[in-house]
ZATI-227026 format. One line per 4 residues: number of its first residue (from 1); their letters; for each residue x, y, z of N, C-alpha, C, O. Coordinates in steps of 0.02 Angstrom, whole numbers, plus 50000, padded with zeros to 5 digits. Last residue first. Example, Ala and Ser with C-alpha at 12.3 -4.5 7.8 and 13.67 -1.06 7.14 Angstrom:
2
2) SA) 50642,49888,50354,50684,49947,50357,50645,50002,50394,50670,50057,50402  50660,49716,50390,50615,49775,50390,50660,49835,50390,50712,49834,50423
END
This chain:
201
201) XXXX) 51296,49209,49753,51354,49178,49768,51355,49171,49830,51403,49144,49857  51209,49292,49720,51174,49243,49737,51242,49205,49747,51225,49146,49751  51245,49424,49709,51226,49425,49772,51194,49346,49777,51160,49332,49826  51335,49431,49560,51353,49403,49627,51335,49385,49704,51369,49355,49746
197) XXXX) 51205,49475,49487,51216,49401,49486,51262,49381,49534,51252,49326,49561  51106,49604,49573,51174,49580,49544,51179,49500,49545,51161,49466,49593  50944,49634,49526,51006,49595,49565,51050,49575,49535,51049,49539,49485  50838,49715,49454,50904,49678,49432,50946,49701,49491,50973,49755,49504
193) XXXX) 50675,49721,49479,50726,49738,49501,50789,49690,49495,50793,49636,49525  50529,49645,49457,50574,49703,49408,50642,49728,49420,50670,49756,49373  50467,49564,49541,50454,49638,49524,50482,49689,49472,50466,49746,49454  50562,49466,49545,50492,49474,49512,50460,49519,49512,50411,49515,49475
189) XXXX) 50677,49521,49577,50670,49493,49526,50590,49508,49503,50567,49546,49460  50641,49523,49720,50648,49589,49694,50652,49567,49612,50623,49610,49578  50614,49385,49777,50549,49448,49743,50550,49496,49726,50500,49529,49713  50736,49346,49751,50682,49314,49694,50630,49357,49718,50592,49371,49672
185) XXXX) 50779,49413,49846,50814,49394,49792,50784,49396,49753,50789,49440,49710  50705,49338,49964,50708,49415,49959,50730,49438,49893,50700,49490,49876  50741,49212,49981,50682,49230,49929,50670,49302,49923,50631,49325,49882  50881,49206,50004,50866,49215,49919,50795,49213,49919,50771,49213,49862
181) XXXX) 50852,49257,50129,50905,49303,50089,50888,49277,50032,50876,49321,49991  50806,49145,50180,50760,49211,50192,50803,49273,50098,50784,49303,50047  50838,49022,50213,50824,49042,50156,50760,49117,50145,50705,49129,50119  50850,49009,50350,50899,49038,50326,50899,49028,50256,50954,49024,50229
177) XXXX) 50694,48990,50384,50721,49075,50390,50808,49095,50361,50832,49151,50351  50615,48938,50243,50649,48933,50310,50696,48983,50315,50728,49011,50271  50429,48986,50195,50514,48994,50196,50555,48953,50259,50528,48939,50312  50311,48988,50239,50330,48919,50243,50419,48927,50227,50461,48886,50242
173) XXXX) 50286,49125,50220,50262,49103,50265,50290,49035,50270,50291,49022,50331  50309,49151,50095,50343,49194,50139,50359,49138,50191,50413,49112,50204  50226,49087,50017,50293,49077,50006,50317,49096,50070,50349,49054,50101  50108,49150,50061,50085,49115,50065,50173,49069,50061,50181,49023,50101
169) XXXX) 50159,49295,49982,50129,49275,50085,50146,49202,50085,50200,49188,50110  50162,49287,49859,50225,49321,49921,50212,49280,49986,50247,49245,50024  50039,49306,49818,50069,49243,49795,50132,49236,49873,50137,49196,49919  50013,49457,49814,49977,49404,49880,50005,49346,49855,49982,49310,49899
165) XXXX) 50091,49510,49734,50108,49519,49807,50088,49444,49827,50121,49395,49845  50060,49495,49612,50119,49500,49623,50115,49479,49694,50140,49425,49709  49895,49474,49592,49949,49451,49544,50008,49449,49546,50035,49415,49502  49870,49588,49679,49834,49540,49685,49874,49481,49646,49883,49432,49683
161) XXXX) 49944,49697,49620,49953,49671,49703,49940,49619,49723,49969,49590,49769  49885,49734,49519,49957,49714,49518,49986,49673,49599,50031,49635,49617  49747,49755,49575,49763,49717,49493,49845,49683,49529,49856,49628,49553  49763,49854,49628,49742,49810,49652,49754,49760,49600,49791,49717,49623
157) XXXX) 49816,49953,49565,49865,49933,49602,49831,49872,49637,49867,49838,49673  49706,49956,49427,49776,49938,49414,49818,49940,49490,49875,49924,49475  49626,50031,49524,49618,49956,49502,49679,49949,49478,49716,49928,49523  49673,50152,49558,49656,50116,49618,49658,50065,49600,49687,50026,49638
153) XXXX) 49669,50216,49446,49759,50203,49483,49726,50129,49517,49745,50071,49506  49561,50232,49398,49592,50184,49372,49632,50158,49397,49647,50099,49391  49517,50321,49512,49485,50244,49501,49532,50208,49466,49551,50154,49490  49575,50446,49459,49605,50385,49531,49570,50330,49537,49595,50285,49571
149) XXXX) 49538,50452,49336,49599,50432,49368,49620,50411,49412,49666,50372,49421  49393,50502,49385,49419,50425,49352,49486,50416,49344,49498,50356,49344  49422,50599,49466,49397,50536,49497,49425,50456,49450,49451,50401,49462  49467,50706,49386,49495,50668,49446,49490,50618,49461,49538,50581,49473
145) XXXX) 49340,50703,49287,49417,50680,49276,49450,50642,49306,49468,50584,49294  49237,50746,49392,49241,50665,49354,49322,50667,49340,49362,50638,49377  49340,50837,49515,49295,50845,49451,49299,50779,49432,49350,50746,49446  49328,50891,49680,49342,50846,49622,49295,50853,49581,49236,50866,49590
141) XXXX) 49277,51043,49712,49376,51044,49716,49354,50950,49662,49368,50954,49602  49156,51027,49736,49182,51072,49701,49248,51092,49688,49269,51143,49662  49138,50922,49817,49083,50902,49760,49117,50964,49711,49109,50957,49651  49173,50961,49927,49206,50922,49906,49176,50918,49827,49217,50911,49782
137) XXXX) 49149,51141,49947,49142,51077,49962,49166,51020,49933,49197,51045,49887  49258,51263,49997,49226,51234,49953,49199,51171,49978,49224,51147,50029  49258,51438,50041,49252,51390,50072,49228,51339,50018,49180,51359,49985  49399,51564,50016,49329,51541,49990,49319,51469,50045,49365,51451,50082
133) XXXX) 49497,51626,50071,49449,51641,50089,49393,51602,50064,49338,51609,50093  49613,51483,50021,49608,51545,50031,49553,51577,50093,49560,51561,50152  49492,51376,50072,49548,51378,50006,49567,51464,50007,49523,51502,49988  49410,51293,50189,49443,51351,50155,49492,51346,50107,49535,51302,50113
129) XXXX) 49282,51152,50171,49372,51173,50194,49362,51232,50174,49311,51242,50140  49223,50996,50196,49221,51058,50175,49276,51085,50203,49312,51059,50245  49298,50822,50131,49286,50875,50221,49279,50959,50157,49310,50973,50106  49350,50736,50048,49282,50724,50116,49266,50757,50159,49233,50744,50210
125) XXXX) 49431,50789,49967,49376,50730,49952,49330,50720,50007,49274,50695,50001  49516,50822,50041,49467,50870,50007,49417,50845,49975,49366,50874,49957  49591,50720,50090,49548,50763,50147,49505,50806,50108,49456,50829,50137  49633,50671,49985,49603,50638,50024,49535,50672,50054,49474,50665,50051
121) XXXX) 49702,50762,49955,49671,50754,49896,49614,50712,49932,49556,50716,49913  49805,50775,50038,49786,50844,50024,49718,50811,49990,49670,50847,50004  49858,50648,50018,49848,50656,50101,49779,50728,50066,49718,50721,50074  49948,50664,49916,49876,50617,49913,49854,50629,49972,49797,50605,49968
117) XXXX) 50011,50748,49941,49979,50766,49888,49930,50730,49900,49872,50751,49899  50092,50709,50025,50072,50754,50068,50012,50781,50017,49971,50823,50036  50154,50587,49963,50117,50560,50006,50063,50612,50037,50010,50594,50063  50232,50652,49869,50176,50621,49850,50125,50592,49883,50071,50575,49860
113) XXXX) 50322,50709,49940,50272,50759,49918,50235,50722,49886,50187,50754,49863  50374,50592,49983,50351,50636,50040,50302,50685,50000,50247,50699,50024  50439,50538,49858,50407,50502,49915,50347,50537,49952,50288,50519,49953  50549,50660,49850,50489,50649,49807,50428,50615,49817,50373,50637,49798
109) XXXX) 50621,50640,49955,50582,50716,49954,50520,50702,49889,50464,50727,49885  50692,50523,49946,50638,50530,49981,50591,50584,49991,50538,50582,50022  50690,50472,49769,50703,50515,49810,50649,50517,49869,50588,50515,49861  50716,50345,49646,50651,50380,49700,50717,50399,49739,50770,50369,49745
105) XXXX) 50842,50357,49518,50812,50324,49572,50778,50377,49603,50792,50436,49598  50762,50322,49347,50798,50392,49376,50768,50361,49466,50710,50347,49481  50707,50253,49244,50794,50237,49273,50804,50261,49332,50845,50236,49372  50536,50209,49257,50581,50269,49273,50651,50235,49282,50656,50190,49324
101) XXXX) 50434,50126,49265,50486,50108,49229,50531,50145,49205,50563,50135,49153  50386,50086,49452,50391,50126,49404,50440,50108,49321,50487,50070,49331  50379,49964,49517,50339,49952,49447,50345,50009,49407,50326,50010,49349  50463,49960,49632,50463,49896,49601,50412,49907,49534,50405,49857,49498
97) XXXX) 50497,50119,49667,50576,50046,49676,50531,49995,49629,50561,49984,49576  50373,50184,49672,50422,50195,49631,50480,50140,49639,50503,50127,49583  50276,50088,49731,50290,50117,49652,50335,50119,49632,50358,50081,49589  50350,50085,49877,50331,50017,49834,50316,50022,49742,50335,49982,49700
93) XXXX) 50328,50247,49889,50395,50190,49905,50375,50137,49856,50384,50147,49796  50184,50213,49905,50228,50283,49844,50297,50248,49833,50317,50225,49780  50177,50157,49987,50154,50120,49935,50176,50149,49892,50190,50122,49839  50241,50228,50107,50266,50142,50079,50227,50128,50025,50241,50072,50004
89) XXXX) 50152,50348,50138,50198,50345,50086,50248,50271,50064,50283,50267,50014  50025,50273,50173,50025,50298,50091,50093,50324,50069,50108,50329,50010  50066,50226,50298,50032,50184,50233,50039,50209,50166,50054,50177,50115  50107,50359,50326,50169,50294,50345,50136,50265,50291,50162,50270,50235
85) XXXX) 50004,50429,50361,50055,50448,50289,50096,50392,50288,50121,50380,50233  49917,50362,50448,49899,50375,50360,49970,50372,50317,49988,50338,50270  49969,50239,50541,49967,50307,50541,49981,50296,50465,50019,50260,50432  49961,50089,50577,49886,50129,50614,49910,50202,50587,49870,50243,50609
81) XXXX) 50069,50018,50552,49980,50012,50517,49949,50041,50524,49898,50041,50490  50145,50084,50613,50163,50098,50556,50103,50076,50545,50069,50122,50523  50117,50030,50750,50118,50103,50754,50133,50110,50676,50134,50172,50671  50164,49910,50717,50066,49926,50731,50077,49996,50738,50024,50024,50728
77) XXXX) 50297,49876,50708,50236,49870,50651,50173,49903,50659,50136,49921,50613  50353,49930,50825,50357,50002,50752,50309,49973,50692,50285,50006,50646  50289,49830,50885,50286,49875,50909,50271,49931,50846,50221,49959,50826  50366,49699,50829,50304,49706,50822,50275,49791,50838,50236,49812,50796
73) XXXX) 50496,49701,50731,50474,49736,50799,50417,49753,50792,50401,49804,50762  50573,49549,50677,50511,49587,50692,50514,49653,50750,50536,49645,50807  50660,49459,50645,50692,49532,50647,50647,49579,50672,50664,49636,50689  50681,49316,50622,50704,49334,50687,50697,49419,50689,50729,49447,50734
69) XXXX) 50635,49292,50496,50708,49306,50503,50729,49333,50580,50781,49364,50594  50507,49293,50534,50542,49239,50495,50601,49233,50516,50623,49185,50547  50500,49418,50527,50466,49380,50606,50481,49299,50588,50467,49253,50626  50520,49465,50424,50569,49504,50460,50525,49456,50536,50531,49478,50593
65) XXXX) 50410,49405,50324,50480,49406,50336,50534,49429,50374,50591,49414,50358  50308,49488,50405,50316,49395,50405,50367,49397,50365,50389,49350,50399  50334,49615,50356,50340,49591,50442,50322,49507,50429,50342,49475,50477  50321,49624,50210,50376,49636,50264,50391,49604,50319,50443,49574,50333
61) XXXX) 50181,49611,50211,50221,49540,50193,50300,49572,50214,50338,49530,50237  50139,49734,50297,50128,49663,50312,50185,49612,50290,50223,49581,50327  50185,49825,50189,50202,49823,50282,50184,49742,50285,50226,49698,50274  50080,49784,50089,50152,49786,50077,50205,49773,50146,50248,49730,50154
57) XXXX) 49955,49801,50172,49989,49740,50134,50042,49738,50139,50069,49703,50181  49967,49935,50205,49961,49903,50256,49979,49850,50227,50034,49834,50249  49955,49975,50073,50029,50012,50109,50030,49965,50152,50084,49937,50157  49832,49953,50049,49888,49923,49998,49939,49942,50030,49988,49916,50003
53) XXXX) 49769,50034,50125,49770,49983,50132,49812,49926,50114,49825,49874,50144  49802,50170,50046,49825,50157,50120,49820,50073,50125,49875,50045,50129  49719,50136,49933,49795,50161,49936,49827,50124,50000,49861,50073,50005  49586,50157,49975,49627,50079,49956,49698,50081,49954,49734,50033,49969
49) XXXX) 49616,50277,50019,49600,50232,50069,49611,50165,50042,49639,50121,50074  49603,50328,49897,49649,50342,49923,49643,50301,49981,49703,50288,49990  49451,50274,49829,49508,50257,49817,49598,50283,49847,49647,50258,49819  49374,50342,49917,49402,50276,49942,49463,50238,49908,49504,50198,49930
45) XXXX) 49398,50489,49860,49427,50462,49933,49433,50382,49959,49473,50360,50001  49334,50459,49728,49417,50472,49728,49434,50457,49806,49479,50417,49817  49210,50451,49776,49221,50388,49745,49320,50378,49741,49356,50329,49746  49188,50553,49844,49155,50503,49867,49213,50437,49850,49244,50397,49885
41) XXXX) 49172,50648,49726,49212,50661,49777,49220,50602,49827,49274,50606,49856  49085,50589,49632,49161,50604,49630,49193,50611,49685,49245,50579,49694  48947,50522,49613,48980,50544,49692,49053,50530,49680,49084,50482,49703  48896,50463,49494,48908,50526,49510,48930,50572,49553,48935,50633,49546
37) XXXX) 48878,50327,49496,48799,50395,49518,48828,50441,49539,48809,50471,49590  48989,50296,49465,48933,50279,49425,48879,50299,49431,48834,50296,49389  49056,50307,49571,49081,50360,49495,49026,50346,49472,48999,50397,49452  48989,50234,49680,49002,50277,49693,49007,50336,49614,48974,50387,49604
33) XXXX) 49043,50115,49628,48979,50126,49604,48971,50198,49617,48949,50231,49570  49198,50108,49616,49147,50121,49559,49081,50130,49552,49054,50145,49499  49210,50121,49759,49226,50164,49741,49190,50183,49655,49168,50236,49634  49168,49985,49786,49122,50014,49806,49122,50094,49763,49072,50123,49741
29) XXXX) 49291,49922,49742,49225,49893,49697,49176,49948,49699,49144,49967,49649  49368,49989,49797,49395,49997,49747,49324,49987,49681,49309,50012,49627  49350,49917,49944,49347,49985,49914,49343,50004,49853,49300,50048,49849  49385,49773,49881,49307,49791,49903,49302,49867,49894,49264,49891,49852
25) XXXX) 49527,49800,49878,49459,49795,49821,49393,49788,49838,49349,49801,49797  49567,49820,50002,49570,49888,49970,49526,49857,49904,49487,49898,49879  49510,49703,50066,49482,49784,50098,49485,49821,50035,49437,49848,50009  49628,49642,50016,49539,49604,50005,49479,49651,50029,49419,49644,50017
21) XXXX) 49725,49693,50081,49727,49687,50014,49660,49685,49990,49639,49723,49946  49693,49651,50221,49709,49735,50188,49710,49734,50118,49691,49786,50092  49692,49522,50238,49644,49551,50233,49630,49624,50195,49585,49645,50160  49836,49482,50186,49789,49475,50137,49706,49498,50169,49659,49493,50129
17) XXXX) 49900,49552,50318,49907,49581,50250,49854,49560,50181,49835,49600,50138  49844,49472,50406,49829,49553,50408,49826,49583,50341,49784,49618,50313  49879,49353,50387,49819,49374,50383,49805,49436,50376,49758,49456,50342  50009,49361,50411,50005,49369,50329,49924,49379,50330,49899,49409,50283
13) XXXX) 50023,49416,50544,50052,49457,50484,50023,49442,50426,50007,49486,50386  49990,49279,50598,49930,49328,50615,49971,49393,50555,49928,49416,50518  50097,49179,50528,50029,49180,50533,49980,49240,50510,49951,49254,50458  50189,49256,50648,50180,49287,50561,50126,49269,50544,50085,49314,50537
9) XXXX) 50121,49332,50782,50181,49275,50727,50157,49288,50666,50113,49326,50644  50130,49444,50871,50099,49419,50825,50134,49370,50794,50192,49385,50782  50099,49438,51055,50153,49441,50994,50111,49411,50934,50069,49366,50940  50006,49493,51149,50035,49551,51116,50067,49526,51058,50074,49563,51010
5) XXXX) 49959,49372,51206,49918,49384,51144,49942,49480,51094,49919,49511,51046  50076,49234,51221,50052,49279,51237,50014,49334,51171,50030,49336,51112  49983,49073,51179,50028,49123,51145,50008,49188,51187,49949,49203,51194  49956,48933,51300,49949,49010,51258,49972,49060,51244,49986,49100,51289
1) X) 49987,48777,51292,50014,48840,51318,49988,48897,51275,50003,48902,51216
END
């Protein structure tokens, strides 16, 4: 019998997600050669595009737990993979709740101006523009600085994603769905996040 070909099962989720992951370091690889002859502007935009991609991961190992747990709406998934700020602000999301080492809890106004920052930083990285009256090119809004900061960001989230997340899938995926609730448990743990010792009662 053939799967109708609108529903995804998780399966096709965790592929998505360890492809998007295996995208954003190939970016990330390309993004250094790019710093290495000098194409700043070049080299900071893919690294915001690995960003995005890492948003699409994160979404991903979501939706093979929530298609686990009976909860999927495939629908709000593919309309959330396919639009920028949705990707880049779940990864701003995913910073700040599981690796910032900030007390102080993420705000969604903070979320949002980080997403509308990197969105800004993106587009100036690849498109001539006005700034006022002046018109600049990309090569004249990023400076090396820029760049190698966002190179670095870019490898340290591939780094941490690659070593935290993608282990996730592969667990996710063989869970049984009414052991959904403690592996949700155990990956906020492994990220850093103190669960109350009564939520395992």
């Amino acid at each position: 019998m053939q799967r109708n070909a609108q529903q995804l099962s998780a399966e096709d989720l965790r592929e998505a997600g360890i492809k998007s992951l295996q995208n954003a370091s190939e970016l990330v690889e390309e993004a250094q050669l790019l710093f290495e002859h000098g194409r700043w502007s070049r080299a900071a935009f893919l690294c915001c595009i690995s960003g995005e991609e890492l948003g699409k991961c994160f979404m991903s190992l979501s939706a093979v737990v929530n298609r686990k747990a009976g909860r999927f709406d495939e629908n709000r998934y593919k309309r959330r993979f396919r639009t920028h700020q949705e990707k880049t602000g779940l990864l701003h999301f995913f910073e700040d709740i599981f690796v910032s080492s900030s007390d102080v809890p993420a705000r969604v106004s903070d979320i949002d101006g980080q997403t509308q920052l990197t969105e800004k930083v993106k587009l100036a990285a690849l498109y001539c523009d006005f700034y006022g009256v002046r018109p600049c090119a990309p090569s004249e809004l990023i400076t090396e600085q820029l760049a190698s900061g966002a190179l670095k960001l870019a490898k340290n989230r591939v780094k941490h994603f690659t070593e935290q997340i993608r282990p996730m899938f592969d667990r996710a995926l063989q869970i049984d769905p009414a052991e959904i609730m403690p592996f949700l448990r155990e990956f906020l743990r492994s990220m850093g996040v103190d669960v109350e010792s009564d939520a395992d009662s």
